[in-house]
C-alpha positions as CSV (number, residue, x, y, z in Angstrom):
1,X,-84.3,-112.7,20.7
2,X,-87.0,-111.1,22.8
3,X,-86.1,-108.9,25.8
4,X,-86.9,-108.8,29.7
5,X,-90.9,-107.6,28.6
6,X,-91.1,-110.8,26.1
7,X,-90.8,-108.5,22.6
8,X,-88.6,-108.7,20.0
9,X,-86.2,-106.3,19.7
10,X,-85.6,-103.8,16.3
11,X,-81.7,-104.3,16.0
12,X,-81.4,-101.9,13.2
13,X,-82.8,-98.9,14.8
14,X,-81.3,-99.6,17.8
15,X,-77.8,-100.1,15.7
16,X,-78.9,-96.4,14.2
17,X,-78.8,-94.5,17.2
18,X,-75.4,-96.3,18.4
19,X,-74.1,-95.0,15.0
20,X,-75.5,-91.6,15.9
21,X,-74.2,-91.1,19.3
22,X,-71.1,-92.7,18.3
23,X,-71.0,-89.6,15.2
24,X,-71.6,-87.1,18.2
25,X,-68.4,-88.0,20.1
26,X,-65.5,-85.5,18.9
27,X,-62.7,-87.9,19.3
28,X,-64.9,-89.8,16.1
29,X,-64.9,-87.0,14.2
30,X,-61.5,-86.3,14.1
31,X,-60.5,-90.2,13.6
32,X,-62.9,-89.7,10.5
33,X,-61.3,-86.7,9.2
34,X,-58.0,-88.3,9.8
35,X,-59.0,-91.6,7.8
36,X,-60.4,-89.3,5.0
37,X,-57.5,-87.3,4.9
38,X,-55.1,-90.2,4.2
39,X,-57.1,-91.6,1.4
40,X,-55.7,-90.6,-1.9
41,X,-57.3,-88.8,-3.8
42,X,-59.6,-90.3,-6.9
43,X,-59.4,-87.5,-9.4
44,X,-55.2,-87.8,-10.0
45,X,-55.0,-91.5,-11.1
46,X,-52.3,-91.5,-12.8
47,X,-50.3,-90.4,-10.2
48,X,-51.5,-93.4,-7.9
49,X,-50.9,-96.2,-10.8
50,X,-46.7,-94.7,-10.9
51,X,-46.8,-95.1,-7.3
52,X,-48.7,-98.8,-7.9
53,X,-46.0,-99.8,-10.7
54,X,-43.0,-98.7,-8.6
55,X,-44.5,-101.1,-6.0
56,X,-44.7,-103.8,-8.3
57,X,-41.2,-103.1,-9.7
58,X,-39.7,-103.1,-6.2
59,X,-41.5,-106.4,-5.4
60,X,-40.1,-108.2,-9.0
61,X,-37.0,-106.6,-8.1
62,X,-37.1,-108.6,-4.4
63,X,-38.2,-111.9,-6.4
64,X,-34.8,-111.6,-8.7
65,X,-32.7,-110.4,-5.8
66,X,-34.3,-114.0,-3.9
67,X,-34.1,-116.1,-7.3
68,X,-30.5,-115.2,-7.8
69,X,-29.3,-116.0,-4.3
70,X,-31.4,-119.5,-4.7
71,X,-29.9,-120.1,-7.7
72,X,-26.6,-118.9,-6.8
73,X,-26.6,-121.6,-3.7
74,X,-26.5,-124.4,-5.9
75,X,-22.9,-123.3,-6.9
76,X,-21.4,-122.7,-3.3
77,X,-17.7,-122.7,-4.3
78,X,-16.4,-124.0,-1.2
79,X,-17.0,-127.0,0.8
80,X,-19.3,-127.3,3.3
81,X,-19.0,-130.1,5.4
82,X,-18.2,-129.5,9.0
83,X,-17.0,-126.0,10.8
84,X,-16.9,-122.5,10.6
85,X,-17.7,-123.5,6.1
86,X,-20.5,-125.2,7.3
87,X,-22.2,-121.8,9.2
88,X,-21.0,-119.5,6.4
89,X,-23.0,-121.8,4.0
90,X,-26.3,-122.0,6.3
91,X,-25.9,-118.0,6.6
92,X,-26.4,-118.0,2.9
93,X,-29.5,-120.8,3.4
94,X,-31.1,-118.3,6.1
95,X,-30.5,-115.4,3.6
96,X,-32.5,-117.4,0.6
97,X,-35.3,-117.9,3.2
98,X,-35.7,-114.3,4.3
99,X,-35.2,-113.3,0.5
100,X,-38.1,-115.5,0.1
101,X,-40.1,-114.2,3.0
102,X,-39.5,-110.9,2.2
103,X,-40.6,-111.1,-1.4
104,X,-43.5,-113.5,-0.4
105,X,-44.6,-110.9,2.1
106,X,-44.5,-107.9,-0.3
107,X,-46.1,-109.8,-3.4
108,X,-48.7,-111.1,-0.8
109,X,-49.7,-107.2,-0.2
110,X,-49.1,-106.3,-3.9
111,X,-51.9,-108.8,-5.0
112,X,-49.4,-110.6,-7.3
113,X,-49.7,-114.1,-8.3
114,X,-47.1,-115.2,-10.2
115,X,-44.1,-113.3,-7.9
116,X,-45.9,-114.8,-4.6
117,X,-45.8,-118.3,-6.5
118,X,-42.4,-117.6,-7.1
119,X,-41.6,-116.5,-3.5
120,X,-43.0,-119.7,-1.7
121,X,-40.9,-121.8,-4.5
122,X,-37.8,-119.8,-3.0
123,X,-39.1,-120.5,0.6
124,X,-39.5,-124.3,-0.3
125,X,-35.9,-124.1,-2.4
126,X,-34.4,-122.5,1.1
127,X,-35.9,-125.2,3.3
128,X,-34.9,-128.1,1.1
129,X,-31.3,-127.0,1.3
130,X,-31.9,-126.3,4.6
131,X,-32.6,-129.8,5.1
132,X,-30.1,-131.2,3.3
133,X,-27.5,-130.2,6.0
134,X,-29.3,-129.8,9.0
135,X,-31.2,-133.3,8.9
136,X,-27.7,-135.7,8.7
137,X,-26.5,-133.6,11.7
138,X,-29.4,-134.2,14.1
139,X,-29.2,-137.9,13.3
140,X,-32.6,-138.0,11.5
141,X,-30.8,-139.0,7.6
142,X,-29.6,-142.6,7.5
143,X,-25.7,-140.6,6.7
144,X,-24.5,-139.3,10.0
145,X,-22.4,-136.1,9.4
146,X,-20.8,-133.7,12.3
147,X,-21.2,-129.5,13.0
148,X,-17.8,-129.4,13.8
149,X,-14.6,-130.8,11.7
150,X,-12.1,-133.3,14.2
């Protein structure tokens, strides 16, 4: 894009001396320093790949912990029709979808398929039984059912 004098302007030179001023500042030099010093180092790696696989362990473990509560949902002891049953029982719904956000969200930073897969199956799984009570009792299922018992 030409300038106020009808020339063309050299963008990477002028980027250059931004990026040199910009290193003359102090306040950038210690943000650098600070950056670097967080960075682990790269000689020790297998000290960084124990650290990776307790990750990874603590992100299956979230998965099973989510899995067995999904699971464990389909054999609610108790009815759950109307009433104070009724809350208990979407308490345990809410805790398969935060078991399922949680574990979604940690394989998500992990970079691992197969558990995130599994987490957004829990998320579905949560909503579905979700559904299955909420939806009757907002008059949107053909089968009208009540929060509270007469």
């Amino acid at each position: 894009m030409p300038d106020k004098k009808g020339q063309e302007r050299d963008w990477d030179r002028e980027l250059a001396e931004v990026d040199r001023l910009l290193n003359q500042l102090p306040t950038h030099r210690e943000e650098a320093a600070a950056a670097a010093a967080k960075r682990p180092p790269a000689a020790p790696g297998q000290a960084q790949a124990a650290v990776s696989s307790g990750h990874r362990l603590g992100t299956w473990a979230r998965v099973g912990l989510g899995l067995l509560i999904g699971i464990g949902m389909t054999q609610w002891p108790y009815t759950h029709g109307c009433g104070l049953k009724l809350f208990v029982y979407l308490g345990g719904v809410a805790t398969v979808l935060v078991a399922g956000i949680w574990s979604s969200m940690s394989s998500w930073n992990r970079r691992m398929g197969a558990a995130h897969v599994l987490s957004q199956g829990l998320v579905i799984w949560g909503l579905i039984l979700a559904a299955r009570e909420i939806l009757p009792r907002i008059g949107y299922a053909k089968d009208a059912a009540t929060w509270f018992c007469p």
